[in-house]
Structure formats: structure tokens, C-alpha cells
C-alpha positions in Angstrom: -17.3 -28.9 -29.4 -14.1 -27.7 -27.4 -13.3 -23.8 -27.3 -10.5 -23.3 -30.0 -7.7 -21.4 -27.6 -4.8 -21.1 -30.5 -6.5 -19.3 -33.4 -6.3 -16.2 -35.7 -7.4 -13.1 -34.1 -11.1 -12.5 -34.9 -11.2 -10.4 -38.9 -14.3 -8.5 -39.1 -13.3 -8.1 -43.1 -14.2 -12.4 -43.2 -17.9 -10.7 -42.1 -19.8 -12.3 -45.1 -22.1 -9.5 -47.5 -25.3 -11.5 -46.6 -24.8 -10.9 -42.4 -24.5 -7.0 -42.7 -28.1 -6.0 -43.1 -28.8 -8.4 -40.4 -26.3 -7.2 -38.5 -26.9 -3.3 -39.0 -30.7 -4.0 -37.8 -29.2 -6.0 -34.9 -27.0 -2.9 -34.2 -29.9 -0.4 -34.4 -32.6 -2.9 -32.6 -30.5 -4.6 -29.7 -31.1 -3.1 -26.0 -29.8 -4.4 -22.5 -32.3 -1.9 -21.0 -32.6 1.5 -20.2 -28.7 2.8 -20.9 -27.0 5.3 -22.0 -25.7 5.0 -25.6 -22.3 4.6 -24.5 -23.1 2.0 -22.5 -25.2 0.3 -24.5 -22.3 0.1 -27.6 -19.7 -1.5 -24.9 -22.1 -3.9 -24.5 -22.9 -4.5 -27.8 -19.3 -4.5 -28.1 -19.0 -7.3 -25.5 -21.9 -9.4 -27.1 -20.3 -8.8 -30.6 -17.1 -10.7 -29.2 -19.4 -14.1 -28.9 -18.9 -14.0 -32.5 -15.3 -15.0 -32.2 -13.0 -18.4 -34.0 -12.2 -19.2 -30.0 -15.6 -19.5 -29.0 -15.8 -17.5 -25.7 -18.8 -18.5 -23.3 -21.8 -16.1 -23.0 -21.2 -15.8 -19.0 -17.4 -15.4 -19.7 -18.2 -12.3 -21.8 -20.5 -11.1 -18.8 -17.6 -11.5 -16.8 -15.6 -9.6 -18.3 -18.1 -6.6 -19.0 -18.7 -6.5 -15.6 -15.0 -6.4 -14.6 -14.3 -3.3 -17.3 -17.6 -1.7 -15.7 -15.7 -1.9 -12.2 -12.4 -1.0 -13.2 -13.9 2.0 -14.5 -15.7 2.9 -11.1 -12.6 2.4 -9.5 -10.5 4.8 -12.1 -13.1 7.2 -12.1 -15.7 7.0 -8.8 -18.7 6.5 -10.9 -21.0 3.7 -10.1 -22.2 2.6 -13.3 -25.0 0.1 -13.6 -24.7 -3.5 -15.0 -27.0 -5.3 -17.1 -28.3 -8.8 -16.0 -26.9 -11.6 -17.0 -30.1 -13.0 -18.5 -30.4 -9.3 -20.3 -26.8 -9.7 -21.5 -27.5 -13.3 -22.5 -30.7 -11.9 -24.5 -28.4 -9.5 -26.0 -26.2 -12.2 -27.8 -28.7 -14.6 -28.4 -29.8 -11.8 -30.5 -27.1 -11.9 -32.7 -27.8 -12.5 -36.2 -27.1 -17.1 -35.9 -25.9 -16.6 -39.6 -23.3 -14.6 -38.6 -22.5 -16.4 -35.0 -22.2 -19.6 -36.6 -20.2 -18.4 -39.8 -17.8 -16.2 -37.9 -17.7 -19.3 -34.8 -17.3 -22.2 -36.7 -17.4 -21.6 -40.2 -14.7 -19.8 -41.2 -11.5 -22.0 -43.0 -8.0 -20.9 -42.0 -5.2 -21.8 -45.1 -1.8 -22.9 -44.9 -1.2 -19.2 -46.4 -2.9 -17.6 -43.6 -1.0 -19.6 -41.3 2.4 -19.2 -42.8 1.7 -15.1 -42.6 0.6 -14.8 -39.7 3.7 -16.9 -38.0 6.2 -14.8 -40.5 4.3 -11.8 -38.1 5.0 -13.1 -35.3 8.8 -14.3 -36.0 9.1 -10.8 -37.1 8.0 -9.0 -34.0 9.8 -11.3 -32.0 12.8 -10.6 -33.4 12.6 -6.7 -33.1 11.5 -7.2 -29.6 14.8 -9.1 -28.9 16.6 -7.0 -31.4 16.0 -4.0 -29.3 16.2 -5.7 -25.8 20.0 -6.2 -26.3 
């Protein structure tokens, strides 16, 4: 199945009531190795995002962590480590499937949502432009 590129933003509020025990004990259970906590929430974080409508790719989310994790040693001089990519990989495949495949593939979008969300956007457009001239 292709990657859906033009889609809502990811709603954690369409997170179904039978995913967040699983999820909770995924949260509290999950490791990438020996990390700080701070570090181990980003990349929970990360993994969390495989869970989106556009379907991003497991090593495209390890791209990107590892791209935040060395913009952040250039800002700030610390060498942090990085988690492998089969940890990282581990990490998502972790992931409650109910929830991947609900939150991935099973959620409906309605004509409603559509309509709303493109009543946004003509909106913000036009305040940008609005205050541009």
C-alpha cells in the first residue's frame, strides 16, 4: 500500500479506549538501551510517530532522530549517543499493532472533516495575505 502524503495531521484524541492500557504499558516497558530518560522519551516520541495516517517508514523515522540528535550536538557541543537502527526498529515493532494499524490505516476521514479542516486553511491563508499587504 502507497504512503498517504496529503492527509489530516495525526489526532491522538482518534486514539481508541481499548489501545491505552496497551499503550501506557508500552510507554512504561519500551527501552532503546541504556538512556537517559530524556532520551529515551524522544525516542519514544520518534517511534510513536510510526503511528501516523501518512505512514512514515521505520528507517525514515531513524533518520530523522538521528538528524535532531546532531543538530543538537552542533547547537550545544554535546555528543549524544544514538540508538541502533535495529534497537530503534525493536522499539516500534513494539508498538501496541492495535493501535499501529487503527491509527495507520484504519481511521475514516468525513466529508465534514475535510470541509473544516480546508475552511482552516482558507482562513489562515487569508490572514497571512491579509497582513502581508
Amino acid at each position: 500500500m502507497p504512503q498517504i502524503e496529503n492527509t489530516r495531521l495525526h489526532s491522538w484524541s482518534d486514539i481508541p479506549d481499548e489501545c491505552h492500557d496497551g499503550l501506557r504499558l508500552w510507554l512504561t516497558e519500551s527501552s532503546t538501551g541504556s538512556f537517559p530518560i530524556a532520551e529515551l522519551e524522544l525516542h519514544r516520541s520518534v517511534a510513536l510517530a510510526y503511528a501516523d495516517p501518512r505512514r512514515p517508514s521505520i528507517r525514515t523515522l531513524y533518520k530523522g532522530l538521528c538528524e535532531m540528535l546532531a543538530r543538537d550536538e552542533h547547537l550545544t557541543g554535546t555528543v549524544v549517543k544514538r540508538p541502533s537502527l535495529e534497537a530503534f526498529r525493536h522499539l516500534v515493532l513494539t508498538l501496541p499493532p492495535a493501535f499501529v494499524d487503527h491509527m495507520r490505516y484504519g481511521q475514516q476521514i468525513s466529508t465534514w472533516e475535510i470541509i473544516k479542516t480546508a475552511e482552516h486553511t482558507s482562513a489562515t491563508v487569508a490572514s497571512t495575505t491579509a497582513s502581508v499587504h
